[in-house]
matplotlib code that plots the C-alpha trace (Angstrom):
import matplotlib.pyplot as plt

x = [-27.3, -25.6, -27.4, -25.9, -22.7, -22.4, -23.5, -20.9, -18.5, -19.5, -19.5, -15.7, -15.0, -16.2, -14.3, -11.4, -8.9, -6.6, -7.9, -9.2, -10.7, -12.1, -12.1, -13.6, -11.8, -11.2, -10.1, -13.3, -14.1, -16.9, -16.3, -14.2, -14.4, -14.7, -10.7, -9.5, -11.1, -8.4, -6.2, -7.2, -4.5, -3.8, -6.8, -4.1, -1.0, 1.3, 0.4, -3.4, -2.3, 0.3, -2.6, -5.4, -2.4, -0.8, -2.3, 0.1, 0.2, 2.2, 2.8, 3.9, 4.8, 5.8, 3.8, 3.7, 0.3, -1.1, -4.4, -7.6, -7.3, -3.8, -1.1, 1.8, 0.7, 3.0, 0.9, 1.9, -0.2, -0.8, -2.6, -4.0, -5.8, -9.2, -10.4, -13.7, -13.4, -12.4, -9.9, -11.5, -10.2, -12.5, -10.6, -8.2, -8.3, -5.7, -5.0, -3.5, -2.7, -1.0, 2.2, 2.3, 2.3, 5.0, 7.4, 6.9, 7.9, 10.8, 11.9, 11.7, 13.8, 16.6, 16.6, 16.8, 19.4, 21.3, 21.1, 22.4, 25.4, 26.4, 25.8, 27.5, 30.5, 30.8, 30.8, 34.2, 33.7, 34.2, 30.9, 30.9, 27.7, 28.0, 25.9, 24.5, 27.8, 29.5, 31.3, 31.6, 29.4, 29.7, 32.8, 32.8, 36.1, 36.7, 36.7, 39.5, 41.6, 40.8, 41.6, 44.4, 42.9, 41.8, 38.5, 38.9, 40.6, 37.9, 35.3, 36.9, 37.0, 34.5, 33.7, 36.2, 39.1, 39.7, 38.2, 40.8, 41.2, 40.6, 37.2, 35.7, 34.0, 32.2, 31.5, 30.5, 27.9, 26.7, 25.8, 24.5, 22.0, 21.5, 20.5, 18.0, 20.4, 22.2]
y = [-12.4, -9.7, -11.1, -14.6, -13.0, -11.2, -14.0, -16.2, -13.8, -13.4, -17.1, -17.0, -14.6, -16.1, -19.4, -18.2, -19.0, -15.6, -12.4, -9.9, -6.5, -3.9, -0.7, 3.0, 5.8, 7.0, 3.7, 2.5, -1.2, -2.0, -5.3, -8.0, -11.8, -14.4, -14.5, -11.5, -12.2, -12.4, -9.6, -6.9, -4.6, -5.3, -3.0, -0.4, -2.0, 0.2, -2.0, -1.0, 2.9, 3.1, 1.6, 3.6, 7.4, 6.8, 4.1, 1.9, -1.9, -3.9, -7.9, -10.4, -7.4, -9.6, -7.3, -8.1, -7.0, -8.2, -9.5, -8.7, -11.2, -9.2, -11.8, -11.0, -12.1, -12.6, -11.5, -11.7, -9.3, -7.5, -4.6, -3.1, -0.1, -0.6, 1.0, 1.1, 0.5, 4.6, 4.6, 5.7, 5.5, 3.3, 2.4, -0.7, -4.4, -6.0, -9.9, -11.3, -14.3, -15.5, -17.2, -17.2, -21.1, -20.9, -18.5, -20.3, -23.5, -21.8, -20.3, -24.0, -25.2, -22.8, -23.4, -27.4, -26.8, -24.1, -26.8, -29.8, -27.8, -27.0, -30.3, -32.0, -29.5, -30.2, -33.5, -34.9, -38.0, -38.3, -37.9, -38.1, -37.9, -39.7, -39.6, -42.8, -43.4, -42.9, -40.0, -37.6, -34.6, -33.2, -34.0, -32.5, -31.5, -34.8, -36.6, -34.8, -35.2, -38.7, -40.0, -37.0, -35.6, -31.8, -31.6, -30.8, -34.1, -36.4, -34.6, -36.0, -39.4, -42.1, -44.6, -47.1, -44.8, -44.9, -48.6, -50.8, -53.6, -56.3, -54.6, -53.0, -56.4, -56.7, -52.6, -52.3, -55.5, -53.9, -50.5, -52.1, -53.9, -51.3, -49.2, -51.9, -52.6, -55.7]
z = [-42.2, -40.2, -36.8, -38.0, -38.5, -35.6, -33.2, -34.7, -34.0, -30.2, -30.1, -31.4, -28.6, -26.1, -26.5, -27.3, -24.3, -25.1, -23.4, -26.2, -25.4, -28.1, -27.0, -28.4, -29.8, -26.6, -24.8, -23.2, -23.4, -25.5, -25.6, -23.9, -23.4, -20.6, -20.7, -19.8, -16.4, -13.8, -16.1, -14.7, -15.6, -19.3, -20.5, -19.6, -21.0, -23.0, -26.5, -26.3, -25.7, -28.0, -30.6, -29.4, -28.9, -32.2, -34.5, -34.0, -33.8, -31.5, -31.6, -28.7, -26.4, -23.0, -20.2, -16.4, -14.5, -11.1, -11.7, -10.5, -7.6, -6.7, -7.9, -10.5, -13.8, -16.9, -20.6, -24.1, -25.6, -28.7, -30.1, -33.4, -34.0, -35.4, -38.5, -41.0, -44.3, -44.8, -42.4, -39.9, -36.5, -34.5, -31.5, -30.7, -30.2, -27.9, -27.2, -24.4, -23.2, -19.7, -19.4, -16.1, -15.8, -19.0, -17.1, -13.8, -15.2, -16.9, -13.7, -12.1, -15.3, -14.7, -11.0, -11.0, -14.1, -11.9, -9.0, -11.2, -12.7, -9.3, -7.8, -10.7, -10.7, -7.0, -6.8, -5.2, -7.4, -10.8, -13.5, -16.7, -19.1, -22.4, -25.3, -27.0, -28.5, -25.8, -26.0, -23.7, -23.5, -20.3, -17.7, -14.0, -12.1, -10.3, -13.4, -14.9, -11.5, -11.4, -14.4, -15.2, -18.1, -19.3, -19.9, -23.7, -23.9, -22.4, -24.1, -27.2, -25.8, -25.3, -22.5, -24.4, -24.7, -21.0, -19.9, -19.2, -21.9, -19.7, -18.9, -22.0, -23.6, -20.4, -20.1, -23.9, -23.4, -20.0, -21.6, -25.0, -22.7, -20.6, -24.1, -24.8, -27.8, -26.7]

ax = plt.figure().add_subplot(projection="3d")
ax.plot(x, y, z, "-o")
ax.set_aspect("equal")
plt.show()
């Protein structure tokens, strides 16, 4: 039963697409899986140590490393200390997992949302984004100057409020059909 046990266990590990390392009292690794290749550096990271120094657990500790293959690597890691059924101080077991390709693509996000809000603020004509109701959410500068109103007071407007009335039948069908509602 134990053999059963423990190669289910080992299977677990080594499937498991978060780095985990289990270490000895004194910090070694014992045992790690497939994961943590490429993450060279988190076998020192401060969550391990504090659990392995001072028995203390730590949970979704953002770390940054450079991995074995020398590039920057973003982990979320945790830590525990590891003890019998005594409490006896065994050693430590520490997840990580890389969010790299998460931070990256948040990085990317705040750039092209940095370059929009500029662009759109920029713009010498006037942009307006509505919602499906068509009120407005979001005005730029030129907007305000063209039509002579604050931005406070066409964010509490709609599309209709500032169509001309021999135009809005023909604007409210156009954007009904462009909604796919018309």
């Amino acid at each position: 039963e134990l053999v059963r046990t423990e190669t289910l266990l080992n299977t677990v590990l080594d499937v498991m697409p978060i780095g985990i390392w289990i270490t000895d009292p004194q910090g070694r690794v014992v045992r790690r899986n497939p994961a943590t290749a490429g993450q060279a550096g988190a076998a020192n990271e401060p969550a391990l140590q504090l659990a392995l120094r001072e028995g203390k657990s730590t949970v979704g500790e953002m770390i940054d490393v450079e991995g074995s293959d020398g590039s920057r690597r973003t982990l979320l890691s945790s830590a525990i200390p590891l003890r019998d059924g005594a409490s006896h101080f065994l050693g430590a077991i520490a997840v990580s997992e890389d969010i790299t390709p998460i931070r990256q693509a948040e990085e990317e996000m705040r750039i092209s949302r940095d370059f929009f809000e500029q662009t759109f603020n920029a713009a010498p004509v006037g942009m307006a984004i509505a919602d499906r109701a068509g009120r407005y959410i979001k005005v730029n500068p030129a907007m305000e100057t063209f039509l002579g109103y604050s931005q406070e007071e066409l964010l509490s407007m709609t599309y209709m409020d500032i169509t001309h009335p021999d135009d809005l039948a023909t604007n409210v069908s156009l954007r009904k059909e462009m909604l796919g509602s018309g």
